[in-house]
C-alpha positions as CSV (number, residue, x, y, z in Angstrom):
1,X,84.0,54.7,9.4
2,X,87.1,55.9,10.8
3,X,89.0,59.4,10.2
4,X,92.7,59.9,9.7
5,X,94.4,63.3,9.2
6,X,98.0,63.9,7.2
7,X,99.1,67.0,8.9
8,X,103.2,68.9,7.8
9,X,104.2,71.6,9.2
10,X,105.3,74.4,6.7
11,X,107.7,77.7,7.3
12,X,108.2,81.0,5.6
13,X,111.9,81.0,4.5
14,X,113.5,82.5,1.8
15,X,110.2,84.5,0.5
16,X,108.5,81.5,-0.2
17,X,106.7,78.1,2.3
18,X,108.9,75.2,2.4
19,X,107.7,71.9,4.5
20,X,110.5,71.8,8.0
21,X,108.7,68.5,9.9
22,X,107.5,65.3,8.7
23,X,109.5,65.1,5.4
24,X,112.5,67.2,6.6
25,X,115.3,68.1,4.2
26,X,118.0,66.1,5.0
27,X,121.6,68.1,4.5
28,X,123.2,67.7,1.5
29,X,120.4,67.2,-0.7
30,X,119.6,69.6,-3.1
31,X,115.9,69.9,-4.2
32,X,116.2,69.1,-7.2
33,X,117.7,65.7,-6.1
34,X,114.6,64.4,-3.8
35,X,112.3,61.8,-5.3
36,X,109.9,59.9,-3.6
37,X,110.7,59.7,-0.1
38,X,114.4,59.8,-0.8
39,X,116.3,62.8,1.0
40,X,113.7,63.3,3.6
41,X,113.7,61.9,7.6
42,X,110.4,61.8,8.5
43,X,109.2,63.3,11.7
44,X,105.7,63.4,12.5
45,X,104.3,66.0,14.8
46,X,101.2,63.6,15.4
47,X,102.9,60.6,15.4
48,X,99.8,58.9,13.5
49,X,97.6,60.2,16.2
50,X,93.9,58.9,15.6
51,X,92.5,62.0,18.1
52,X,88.8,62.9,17.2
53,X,89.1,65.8,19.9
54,X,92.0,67.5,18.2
55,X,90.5,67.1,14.5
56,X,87.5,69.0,16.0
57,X,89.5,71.9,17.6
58,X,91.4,71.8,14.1
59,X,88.4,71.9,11.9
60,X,85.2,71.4,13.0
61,X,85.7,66.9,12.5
62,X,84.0,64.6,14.4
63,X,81.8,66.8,16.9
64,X,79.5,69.4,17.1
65,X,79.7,73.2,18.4
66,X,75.9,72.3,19.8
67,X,77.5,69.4,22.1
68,X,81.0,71.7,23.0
69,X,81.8,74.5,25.4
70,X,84.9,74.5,23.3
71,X,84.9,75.7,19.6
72,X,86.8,75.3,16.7
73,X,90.2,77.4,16.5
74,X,88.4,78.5,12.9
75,X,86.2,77.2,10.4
76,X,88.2,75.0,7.5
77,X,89.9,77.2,5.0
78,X,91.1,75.3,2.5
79,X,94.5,74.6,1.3
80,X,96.9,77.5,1.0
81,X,97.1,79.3,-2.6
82,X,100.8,78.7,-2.1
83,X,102.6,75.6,-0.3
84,X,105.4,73.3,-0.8
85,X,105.4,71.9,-4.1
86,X,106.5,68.6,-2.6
87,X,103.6,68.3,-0.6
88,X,101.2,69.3,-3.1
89,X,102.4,66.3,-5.2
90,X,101.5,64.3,-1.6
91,X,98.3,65.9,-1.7
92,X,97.9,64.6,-5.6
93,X,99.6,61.2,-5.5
94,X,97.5,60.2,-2.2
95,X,93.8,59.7,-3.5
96,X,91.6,59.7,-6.5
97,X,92.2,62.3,-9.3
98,X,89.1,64.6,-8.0
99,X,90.5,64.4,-4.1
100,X,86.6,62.7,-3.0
101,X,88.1,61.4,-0.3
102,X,90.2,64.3,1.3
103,X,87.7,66.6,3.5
104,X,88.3,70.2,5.9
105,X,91.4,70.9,4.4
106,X,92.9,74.1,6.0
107,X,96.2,75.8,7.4
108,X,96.9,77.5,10.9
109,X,99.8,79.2,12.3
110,X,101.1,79.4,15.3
111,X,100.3,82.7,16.0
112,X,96.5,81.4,15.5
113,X,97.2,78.2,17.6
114,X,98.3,80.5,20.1
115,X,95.5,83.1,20.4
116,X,92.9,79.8,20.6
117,X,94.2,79.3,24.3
118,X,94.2,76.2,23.7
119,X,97.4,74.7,24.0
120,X,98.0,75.5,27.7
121,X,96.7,75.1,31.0
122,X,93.4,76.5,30.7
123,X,89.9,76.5,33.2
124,X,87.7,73.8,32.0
125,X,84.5,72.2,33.7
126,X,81.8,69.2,33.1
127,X,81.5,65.8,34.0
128,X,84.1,63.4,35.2
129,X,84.1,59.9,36.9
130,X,85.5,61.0,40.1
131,X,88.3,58.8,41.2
132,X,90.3,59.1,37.8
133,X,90.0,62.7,37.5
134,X,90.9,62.8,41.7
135,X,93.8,61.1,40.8
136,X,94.6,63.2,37.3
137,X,94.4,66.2,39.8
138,X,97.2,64.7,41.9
139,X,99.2,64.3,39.0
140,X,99.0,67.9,37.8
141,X,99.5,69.2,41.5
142,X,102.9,67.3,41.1
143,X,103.8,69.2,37.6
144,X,103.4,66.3,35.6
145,X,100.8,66.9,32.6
146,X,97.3,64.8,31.8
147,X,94.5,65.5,30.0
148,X,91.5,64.7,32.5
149,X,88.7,63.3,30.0
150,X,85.3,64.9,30.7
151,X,81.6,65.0,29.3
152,X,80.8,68.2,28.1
153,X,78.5,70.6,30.1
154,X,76.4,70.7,26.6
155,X,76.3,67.1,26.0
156,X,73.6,65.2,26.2
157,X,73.0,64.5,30.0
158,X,72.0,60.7,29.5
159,X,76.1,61.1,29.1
160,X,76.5,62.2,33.1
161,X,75.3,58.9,34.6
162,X,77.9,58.2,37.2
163,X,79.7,61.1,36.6
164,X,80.1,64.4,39.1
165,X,79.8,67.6,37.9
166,X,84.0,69.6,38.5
167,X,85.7,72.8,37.0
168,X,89.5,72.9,37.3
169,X,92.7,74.2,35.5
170,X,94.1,71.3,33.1
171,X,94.7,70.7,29.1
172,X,91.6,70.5,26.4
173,X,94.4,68.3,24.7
174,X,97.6,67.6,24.8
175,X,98.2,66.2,21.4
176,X,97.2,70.1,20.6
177,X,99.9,71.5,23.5
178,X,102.5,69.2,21.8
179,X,101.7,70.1,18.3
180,X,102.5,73.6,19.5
181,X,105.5,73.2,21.5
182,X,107.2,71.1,18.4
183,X,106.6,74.3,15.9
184,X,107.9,76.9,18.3
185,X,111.2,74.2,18.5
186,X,111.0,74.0,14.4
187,X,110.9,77.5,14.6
188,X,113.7,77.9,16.9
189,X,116.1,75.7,14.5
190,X,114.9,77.1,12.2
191,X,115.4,80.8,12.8
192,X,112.1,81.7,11.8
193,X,111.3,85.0,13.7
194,X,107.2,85.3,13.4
195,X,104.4,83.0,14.7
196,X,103.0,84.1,11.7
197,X,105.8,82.4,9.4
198,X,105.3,78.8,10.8
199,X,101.9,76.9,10.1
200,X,100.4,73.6,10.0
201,X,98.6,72.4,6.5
202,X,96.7,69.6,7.2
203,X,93.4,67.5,5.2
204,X,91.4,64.5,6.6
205,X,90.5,61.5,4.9
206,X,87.7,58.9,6.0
């Protein structure tokens, strides 16, 4: 069964958390003239992204600390006690009354995003098929930015057949670096001055 995630990023304006990405308040309308979808653009910091290595580094979905050199950023924590109202009424109007199918909800900031060192350039090592990670290499060399994809060093080594062993500087994942980069621009227009005042809320749903 697949896994999808629905994922807004949220800032701390005004003394309270108001959504700033996917269903961004368009100017000129006042809250208390949104309904449905009406008054929002929506921007996507995903862009519908089906990416089982992010939802683990996000929450713990679809993998296993026992098969990764790479954990978590932190265990799910649960929806924030206070959010957007309008994405609450998402959160209510997108499944059954009880939420059965909505799992790992939780909330990061950027400042925690950050501190994971995750989102940039970072050493990594395993198991690679040799002439597409030679070739990923040459890429990087020339500033241009790939994710090379490996098999873990803790996986399973029926996984390493063909593969050679590398370690090299490169990106755990890039849907994570540009997730990142796209709240510190929201935070920029914005004005938002802490990392600790922009965060993503996010749930997943098989």
């Amino acid at each position: 069964m697949g896994c999808d995630i629905t994922l807004y990023c949220e800032g701390y304006i005004d003394g309270r958390w108001i959504n700033i990405d996917r269903w961004y308040r368009q100017t000129g309308w006042p809250e208390i003239g949104v309904t449905e979808r009406e008054g929002f653009s929506q921007v996507d910091l995903i862009d519908g992204a089906r990416d089982y290595g992010l939802f683990y580094l996000l929450a713990g979905v679809r993998g296993s600390e026992a098969d990764s050199s790479y954990p978590p950023i932190a265990p799910p924590k649960g929806l924030p006690s206070e959010w957007d109202a309008l994405l609450s009424q998402e959160y209510d109007y997108g499944d059954l009354p009880d939420h059965a199918n909505f799992h790992h909800a939780s909330h990061l900031t950027l400042r925690e995003l950050k501190q994971s060192g995750y989102g940039q350039k970072m050493p990594l090592r395993g198991w690679v098929d040799e002439a597409d990670h030679n070739e990923i290499m040459n890429q990087l060399l020339q500033g241009q930015r790939y994710q090379s994809h490996f098999i873990d060093v803790k996986a399973d080594p029926h996984w390493r057949e063909g593969k050679v062993y590398r370690e090299w500087e490169g990106y755990l994942n890039l849907h994570l670096t540009s997730i990142m980069e796209q709240m510190e621009q929201l935070k920029k227009e914005w004005r938002i001055d802490s990392d600790d005042e922009v965060r993503i809320v996010f749930w997943f749903d098989n």
